[in-house]
C-alpha positions as CSV (number, residue, x, y, z in Angstrom):
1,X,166.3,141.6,190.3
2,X,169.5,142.2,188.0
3,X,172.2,139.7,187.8
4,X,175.3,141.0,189.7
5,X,177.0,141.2,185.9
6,X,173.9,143.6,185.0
7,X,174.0,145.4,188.3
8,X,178.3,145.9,187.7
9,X,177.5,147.5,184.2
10,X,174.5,150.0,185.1
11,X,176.6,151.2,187.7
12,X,179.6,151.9,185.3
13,X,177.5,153.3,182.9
14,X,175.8,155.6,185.9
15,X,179.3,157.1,186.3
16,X,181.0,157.4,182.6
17,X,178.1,158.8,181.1
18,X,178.2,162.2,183.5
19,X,182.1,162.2,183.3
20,X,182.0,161.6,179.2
21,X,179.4,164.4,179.2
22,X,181.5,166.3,181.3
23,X,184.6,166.0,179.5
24,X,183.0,166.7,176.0
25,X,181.6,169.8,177.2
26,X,184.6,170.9,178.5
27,X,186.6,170.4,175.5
28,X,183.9,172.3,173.5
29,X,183.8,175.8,175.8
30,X,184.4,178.4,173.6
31,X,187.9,180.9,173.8
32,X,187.0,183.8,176.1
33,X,188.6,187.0,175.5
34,X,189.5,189.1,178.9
35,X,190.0,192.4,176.7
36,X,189.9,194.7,179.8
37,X,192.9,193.0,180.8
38,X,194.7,192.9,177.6
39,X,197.0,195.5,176.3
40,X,195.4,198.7,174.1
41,X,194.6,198.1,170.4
42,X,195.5,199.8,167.8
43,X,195.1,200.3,164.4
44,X,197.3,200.1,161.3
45,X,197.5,199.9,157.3
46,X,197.7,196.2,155.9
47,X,197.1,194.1,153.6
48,X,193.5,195.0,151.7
49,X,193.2,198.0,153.7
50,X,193.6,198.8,157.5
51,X,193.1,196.3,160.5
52,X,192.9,196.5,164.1
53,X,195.3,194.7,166.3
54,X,194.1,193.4,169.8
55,X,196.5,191.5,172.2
56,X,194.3,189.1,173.9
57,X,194.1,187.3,176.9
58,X,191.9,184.1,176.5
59,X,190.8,181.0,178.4
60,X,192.1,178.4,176.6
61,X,190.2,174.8,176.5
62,X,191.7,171.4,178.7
63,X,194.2,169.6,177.4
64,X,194.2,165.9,177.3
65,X,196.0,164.2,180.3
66,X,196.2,168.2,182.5
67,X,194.7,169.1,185.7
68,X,190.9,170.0,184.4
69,X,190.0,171.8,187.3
70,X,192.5,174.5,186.7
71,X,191.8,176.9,184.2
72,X,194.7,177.5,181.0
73,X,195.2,180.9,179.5
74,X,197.2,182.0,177.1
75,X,197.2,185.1,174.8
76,X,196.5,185.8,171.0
77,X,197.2,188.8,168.2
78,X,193.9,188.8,167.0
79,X,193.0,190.6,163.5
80,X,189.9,192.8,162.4
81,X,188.8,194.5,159.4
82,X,187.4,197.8,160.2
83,X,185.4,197.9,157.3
84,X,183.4,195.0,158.2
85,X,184.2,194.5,162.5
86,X,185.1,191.4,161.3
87,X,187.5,189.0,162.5
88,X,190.1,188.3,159.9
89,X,193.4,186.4,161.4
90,X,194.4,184.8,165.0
91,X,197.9,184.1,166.0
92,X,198.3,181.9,168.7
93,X,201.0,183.4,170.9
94,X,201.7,181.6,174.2
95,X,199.8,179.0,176.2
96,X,200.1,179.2,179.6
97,X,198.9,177.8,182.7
98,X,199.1,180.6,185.4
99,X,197.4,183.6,184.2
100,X,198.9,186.1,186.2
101,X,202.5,186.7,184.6
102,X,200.2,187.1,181.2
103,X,198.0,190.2,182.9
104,X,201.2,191.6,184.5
105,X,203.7,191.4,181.2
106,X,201.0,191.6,178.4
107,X,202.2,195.0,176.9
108,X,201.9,196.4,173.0
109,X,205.0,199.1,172.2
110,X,204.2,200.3,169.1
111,X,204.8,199.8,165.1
112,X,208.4,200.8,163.7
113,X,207.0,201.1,160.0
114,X,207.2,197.1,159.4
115,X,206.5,195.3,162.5
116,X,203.8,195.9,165.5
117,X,205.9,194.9,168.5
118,X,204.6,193.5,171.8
119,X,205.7,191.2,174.5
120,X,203.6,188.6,176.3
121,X,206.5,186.1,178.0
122,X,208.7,187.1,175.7
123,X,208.9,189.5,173.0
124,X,207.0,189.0,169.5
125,X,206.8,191.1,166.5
126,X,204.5,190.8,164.1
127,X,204.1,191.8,160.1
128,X,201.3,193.1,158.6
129,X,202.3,192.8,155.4
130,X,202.5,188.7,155.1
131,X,201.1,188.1,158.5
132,X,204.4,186.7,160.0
133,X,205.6,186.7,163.2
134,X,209.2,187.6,164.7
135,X,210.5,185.8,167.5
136,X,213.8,186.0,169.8
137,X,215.3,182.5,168.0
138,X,215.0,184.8,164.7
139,X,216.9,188.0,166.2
140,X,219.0,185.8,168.2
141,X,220.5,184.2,164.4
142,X,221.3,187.5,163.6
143,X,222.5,188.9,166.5
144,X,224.6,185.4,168.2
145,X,225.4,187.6,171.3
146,X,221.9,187.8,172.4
147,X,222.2,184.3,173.2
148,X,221.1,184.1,176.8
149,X,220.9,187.9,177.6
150,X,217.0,188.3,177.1
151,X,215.4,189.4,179.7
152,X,211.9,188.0,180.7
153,X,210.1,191.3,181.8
154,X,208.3,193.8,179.5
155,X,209.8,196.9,181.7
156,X,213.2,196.3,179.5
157,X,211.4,196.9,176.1
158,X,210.2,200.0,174.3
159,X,209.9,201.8,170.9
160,X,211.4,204.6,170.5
161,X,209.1,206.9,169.3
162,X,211.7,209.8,167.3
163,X,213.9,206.5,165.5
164,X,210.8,204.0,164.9
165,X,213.2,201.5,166.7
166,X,212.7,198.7,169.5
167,X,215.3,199.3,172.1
168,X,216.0,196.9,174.6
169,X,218.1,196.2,177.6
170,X,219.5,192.8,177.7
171,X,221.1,190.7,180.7
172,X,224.1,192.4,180.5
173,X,223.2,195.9,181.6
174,X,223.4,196.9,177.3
175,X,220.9,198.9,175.6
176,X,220.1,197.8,171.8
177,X,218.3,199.1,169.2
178,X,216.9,196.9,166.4
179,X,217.0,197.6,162.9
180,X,213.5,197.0,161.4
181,X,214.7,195.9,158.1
182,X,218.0,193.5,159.2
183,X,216.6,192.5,162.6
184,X,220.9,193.6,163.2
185,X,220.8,195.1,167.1
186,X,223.1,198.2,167.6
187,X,224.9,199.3,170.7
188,X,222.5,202.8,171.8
189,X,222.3,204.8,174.8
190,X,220.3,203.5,178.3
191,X,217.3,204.1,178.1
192,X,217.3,206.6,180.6
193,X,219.6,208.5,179.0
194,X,217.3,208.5,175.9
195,X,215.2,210.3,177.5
196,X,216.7,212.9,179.3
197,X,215.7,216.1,178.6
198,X,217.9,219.2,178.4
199,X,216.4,222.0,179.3
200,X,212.7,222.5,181.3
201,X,211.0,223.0,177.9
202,X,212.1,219.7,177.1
203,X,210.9,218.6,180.0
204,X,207.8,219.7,179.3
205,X,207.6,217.9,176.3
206,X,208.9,214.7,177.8
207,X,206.7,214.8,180.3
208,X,203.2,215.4,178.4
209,X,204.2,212.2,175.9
210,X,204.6,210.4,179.0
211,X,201.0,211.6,180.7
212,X,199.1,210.7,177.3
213,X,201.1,207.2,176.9
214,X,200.5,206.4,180.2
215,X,196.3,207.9,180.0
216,X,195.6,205.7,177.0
217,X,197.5,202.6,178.3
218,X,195.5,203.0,181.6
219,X,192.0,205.1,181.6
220,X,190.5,203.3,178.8
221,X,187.9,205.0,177.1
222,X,188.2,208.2,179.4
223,X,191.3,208.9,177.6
224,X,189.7,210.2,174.8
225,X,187.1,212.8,176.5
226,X,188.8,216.1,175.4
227,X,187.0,219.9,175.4
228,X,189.6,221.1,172.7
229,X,189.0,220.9,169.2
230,X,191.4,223.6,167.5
231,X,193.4,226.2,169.6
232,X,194.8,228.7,167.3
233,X,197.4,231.1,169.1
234,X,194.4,233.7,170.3
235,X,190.8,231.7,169.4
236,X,190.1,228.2,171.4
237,X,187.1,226.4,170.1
238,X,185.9,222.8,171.7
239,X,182.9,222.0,174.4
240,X,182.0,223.4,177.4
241,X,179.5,222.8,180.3
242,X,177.6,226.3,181.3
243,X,179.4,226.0,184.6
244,X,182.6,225.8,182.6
245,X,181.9,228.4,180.2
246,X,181.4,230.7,183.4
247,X,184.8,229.7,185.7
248,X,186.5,230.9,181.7
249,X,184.4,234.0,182.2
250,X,185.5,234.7,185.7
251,X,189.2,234.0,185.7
252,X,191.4,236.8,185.6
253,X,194.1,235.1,182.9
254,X,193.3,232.3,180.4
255,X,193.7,228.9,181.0
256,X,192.8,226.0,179.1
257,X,189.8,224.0,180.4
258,X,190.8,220.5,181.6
259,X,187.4,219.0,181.0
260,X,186.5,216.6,184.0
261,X,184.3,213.3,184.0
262,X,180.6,214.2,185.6
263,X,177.8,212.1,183.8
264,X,175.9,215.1,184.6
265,X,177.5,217.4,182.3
266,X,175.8,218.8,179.0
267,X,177.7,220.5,176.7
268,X,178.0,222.5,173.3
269,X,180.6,224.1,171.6
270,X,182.1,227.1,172.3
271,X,184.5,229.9,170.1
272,X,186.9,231.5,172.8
273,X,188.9,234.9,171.8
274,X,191.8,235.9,173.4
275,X,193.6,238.9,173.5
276,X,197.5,239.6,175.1
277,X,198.1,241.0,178.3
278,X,200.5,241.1,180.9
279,X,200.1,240.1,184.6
280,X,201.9,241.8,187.9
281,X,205.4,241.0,187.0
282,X,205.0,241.7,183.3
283,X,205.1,238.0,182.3
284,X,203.1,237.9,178.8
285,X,199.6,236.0,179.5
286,X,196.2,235.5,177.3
287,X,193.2,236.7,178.8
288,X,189.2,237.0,177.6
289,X,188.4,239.3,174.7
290,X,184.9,237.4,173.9
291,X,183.1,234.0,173.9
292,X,180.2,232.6,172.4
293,X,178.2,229.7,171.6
294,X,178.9,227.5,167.8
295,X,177.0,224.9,166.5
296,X,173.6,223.4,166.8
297,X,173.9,220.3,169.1
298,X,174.6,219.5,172.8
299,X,176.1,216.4,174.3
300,X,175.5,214.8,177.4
301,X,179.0,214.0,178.7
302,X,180.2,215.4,175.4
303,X,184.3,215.4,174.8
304,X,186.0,215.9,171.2
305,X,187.8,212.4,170.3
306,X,191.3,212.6,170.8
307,X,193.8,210.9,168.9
308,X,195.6,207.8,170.6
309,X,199.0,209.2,172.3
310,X,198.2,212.4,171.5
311,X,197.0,215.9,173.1
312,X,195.1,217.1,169.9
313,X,191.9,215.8,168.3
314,X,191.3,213.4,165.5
315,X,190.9,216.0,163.0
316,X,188.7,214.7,159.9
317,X,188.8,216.2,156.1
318,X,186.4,216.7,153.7
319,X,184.9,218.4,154.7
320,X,187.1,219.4,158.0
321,X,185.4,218.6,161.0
322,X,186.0,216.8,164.5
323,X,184.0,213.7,166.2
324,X,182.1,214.2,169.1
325,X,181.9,211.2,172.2
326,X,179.2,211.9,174.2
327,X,176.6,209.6,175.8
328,X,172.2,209.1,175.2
329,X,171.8,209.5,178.9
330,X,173.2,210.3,181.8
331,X,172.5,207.0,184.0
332,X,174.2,203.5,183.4
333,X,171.9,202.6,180.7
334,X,173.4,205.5,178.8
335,X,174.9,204.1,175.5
336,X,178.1,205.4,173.9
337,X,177.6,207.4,170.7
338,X,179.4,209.4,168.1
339,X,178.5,212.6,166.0
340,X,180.4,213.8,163.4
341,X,180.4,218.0,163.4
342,X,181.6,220.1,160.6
343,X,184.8,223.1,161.4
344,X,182.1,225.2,163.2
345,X,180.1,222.8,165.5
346,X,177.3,221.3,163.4
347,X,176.7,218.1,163.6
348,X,176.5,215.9,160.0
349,X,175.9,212.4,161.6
350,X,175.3,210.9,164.8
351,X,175.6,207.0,165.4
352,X,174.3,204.7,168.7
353,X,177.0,202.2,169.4
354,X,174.5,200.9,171.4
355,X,177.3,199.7,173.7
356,X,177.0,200.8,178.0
357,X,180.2,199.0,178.9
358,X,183.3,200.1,176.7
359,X,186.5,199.9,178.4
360,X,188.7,200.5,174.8
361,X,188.3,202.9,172.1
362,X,190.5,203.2,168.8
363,X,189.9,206.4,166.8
364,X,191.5,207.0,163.5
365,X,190.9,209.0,160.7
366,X,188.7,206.9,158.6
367,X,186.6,204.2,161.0
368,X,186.7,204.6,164.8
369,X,186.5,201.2,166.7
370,X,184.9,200.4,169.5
371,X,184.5,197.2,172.4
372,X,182.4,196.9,174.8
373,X,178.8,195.1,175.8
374,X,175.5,196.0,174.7
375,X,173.5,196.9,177.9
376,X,171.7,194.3,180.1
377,X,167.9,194.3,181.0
378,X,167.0,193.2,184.6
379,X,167.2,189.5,184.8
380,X,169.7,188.9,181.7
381,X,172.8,188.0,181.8
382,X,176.0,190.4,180.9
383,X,175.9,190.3,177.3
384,X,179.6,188.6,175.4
385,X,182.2,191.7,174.2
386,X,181.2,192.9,170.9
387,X,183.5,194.9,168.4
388,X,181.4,198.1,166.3
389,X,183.4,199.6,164.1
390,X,181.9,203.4,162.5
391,X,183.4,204.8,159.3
392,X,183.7,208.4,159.7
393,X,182.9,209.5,156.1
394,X,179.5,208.9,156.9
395,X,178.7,206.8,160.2
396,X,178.2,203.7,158.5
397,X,177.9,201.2,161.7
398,X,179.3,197.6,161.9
399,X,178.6,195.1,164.9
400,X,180.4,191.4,165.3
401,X,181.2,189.7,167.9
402,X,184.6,190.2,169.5
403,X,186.3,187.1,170.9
């Protein structure tokens, strides 16, 4: 029988081994992104080419001498190279307990030609070019009257997208625009006022920026599903289902084919010619002179890309083409992939993400980027976020992780 010395030391070492194991694993979890909940991505030029910028929420690990059975987030710009899917910078922006004002106010504005500007619990820009960051201490030496008059909600913030400008409303009830080069903040109008249209046309206008702001910001890859790839005054050409094709056939005037969601749907493309007309109180209107199938392929769910805050497609030179987003079957395990097609429908290159899950696309002109998770077999676990990036010129594929 042990001494009661012996019996006083297996006991302690009973207890601090599970606690010491405990603590070490928990100060070795990895960072875990939450992209889904994270402001949209984008992409820009920088240095040694172009990079994609993701605003991310992560789980961030204990801290020594904090509450360990509450979970710390904060959020991070993190940096890619298209070319590779690489990760290539991280910039610690806030750490933060309570992870709900971070979902709520995580929000990207836009890049006024030197800095990408975004707000997390306050607002940060950030430089491509030299990979620095901006703060409100920085603007506030410029601007002394700032002093105390920022407000803590990303509502008050935007770019405005004619001047390339961050405009802001401060405590006072003033609107400011910031000079990208001097950081100096000029008096502008409200921001309401900004944006008041004059006439319905106008309104028009205003009011389709704001629909395809507000569907990229929101509907995730959905956002990008469009039938139209050129509409030139009397000939439409994009995709259409046969049931779609046939409502165009039917309608007594022309309109332009919303294309809806249904993971039913096969389509091809279509050339649509239009001729004038005019309806029962003379009003000018398009109606159907002829129709008829282009191209070789079809495409189960198939939509032409759209570019990001934008009605029209991502439109692709030499030679001219479009890229098709359509899906390699029509149930969940269907995965996401892209086909290039040439100016009349045929495709060049198709590519398999592999990817089932993808809640954010980024389509430019020369790679289009995509996250998401690579489909799970019966009794796996959901597989980590990865980032594949595909260069258009000729669907070269990359796959890294994306955390």
């Amino acid at each position: 029988m042990p001494s009661p010395r012996k019996a006083g030391l297996l006991t302690a070492a009973f207890v601090a081994i599970p606690i010491a194991v405990y603590v070490g694993v928990e100060y070795l979890l990895p960072v875990t992104p939450d992209i889904e909940r994270a402001a949209p991505s984008v992409l820009l030029p920088g240095p040694g080419g172009e990079r994609l910028y993701s605003l991310l929420i992560v789980q961030r690990r204990p801290q020594a001498g904090r509450n360990r059975s509450r979970r710390t987030h904060g959020v991070d710009l993190v940096v890619h190279d298209p070319a590779t899917a690489k990760e290539v910078g991280r910039h610690p922006l806030v750490h933060r307990e309570d992870e709900l004002p971070l979902r709520n106010e995580s929000d990207v504005f836009g890049f006024d030609g030197r800095r990408l500007w975004s707000f997390v619990d306050r607002l940060y820009g950030f430089e491509p070019v030299g990979e620095t960051l901006t703060s409100i201490d920085q603007i506030t030496a410029v601007n002394p009257f700032l002093s105390e008059q920022w407000l803590p909600e990303h509502k008050h913030y935007q770019l405005n997208e004619e001047s390339k400008r961050l405009t802001f409303r401060t405590a006072d009830g003033r609107t400011w625009a910031l000079d990208p080069a001097t950081l100096k903040a000029m008096a502008t109008e409200p921001l309401e006022q900004q944006r008041r249209p004059k006439d319905m046309k106008e309104y028009g206008v205003l009011q389709r920026t704001y629909d395809e702001r507000y569907d990229v910001q929101h509907n995730g890859v959905k956002a990008y599903w469009r039938p139209r790839a050129r509409f030139d005054q009397r000939e439409w050409f994009g995709l259409l289902s046969d049931e779609e094709a046939r409502k165009i056939r039917d309608a007594k005037n022309w309109e332009e084919p919303r294309q809806g969601y249904q993971e039913t749907d096969v389509r091809r493309f279509w050339l649509v010619r239009l001729k004038p007309t005019v309806d029962a109180w003379n009003e000018p209107r398009l109606t159907l002179d002829t129709m008829q199938p282009a191209g070789s392929g079809t495409y189960i769910q198939g939509g032409v890309v759209r570019r990001p805050f934008s009605d029209g497609p991502v439109a692709l030179a030499n030679p001219p083409g479009y890229l098709v987003l359509h899906r390699s079957r029509i149930d969940k395990e269907g995965t996401l992939l892209f086909t290039r097609v040439d100016a009349a429908g045929n495709p060049v290159w198709s590519v398999d993400t592999r990817l089932v899950s993808v809640p954010q696309i980024v389509p430019a002109e020369r790679f289009v980027a995509v996250i998401g998770r690579p489909l799970a077999k019966a009794g796996e676990r959901e597989h980590p976020y990865r980032l594949v990036s595909v260069r258009t010129a000729d669907g070269a594929r990359f796959d890294e992780p994306f955390r």
